[in-house]
N, C-alpha and C positions, 0 to 999 in steps of 0.2 A: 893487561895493564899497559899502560904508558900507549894506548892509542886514543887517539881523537876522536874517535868514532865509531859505531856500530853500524853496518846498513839492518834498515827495520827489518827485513827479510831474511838476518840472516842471526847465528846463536852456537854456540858450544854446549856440548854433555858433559859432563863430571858424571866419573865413572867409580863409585867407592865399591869394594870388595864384599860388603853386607851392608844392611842397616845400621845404620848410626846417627845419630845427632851431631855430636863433637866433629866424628869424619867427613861431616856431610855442611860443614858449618863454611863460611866463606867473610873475605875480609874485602873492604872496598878503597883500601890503600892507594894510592898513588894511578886510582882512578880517574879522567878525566871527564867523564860521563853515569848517570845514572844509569840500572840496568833492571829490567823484569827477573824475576829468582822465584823459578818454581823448585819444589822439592817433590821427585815421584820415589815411592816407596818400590819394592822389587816386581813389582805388579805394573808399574807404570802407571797407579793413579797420583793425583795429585794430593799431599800431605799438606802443605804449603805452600803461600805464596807472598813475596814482599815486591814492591818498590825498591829497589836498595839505592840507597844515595850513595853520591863519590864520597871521599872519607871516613867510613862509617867504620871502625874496627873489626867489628864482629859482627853477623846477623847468624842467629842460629835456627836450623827450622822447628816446628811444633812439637814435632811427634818426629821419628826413624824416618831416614830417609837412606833409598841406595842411589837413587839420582841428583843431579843439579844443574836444572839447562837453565842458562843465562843467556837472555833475549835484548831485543831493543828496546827502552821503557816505553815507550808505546804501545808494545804488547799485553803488558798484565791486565787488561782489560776480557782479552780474547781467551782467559783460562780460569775456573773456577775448581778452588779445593772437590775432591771427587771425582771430574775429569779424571780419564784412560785414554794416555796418551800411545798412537800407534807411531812405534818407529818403523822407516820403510829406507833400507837398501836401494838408493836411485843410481848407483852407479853403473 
């Protein structure tokens, strides 16, 4: 929140404790930019996916979710529900 900007290449994890909807839900408040909104279930596939606009109160995903990477909107192209997302340790 309260930034200008995303670089397209770059994204945060939300990390909830299990599967949830409510937990896993995300609010687009004092956003200045749209954002891509995957939701991966404990498996790392993809549940969901929205466009989320700035302002938007609520977006909740479909189905359980224990993930929520929030991307550049640019991105929601390059992922479709069912994708198995690999997360990889580059440090």
């Amino acid at each position: 929140m309260f930034s200008r900007q995303i670089p397209v290449d770059h994204g945060i994890i939300l990390v909830e404790y299990k599967e949830s909807k409510i937990n896993t839900s995300i609010h687009m408040m004092f956003m200045n930019f749209d954002l891509s909104v995957l939701w991966l279930n404990k498996d790392l596939v993809v549940v969901d996916k929205v466009l989320a606009k700035r302002w938007v109160p609520i977006y909740l995903p479909k189905t359980r979710a224990q993930y929520v990477v929030e991307l550049h909107s640019k991105q929601i192209a390059n992922f479709s529900i069912g994708d198995q997302l690999l997360l990889l340790d580059l440090q």
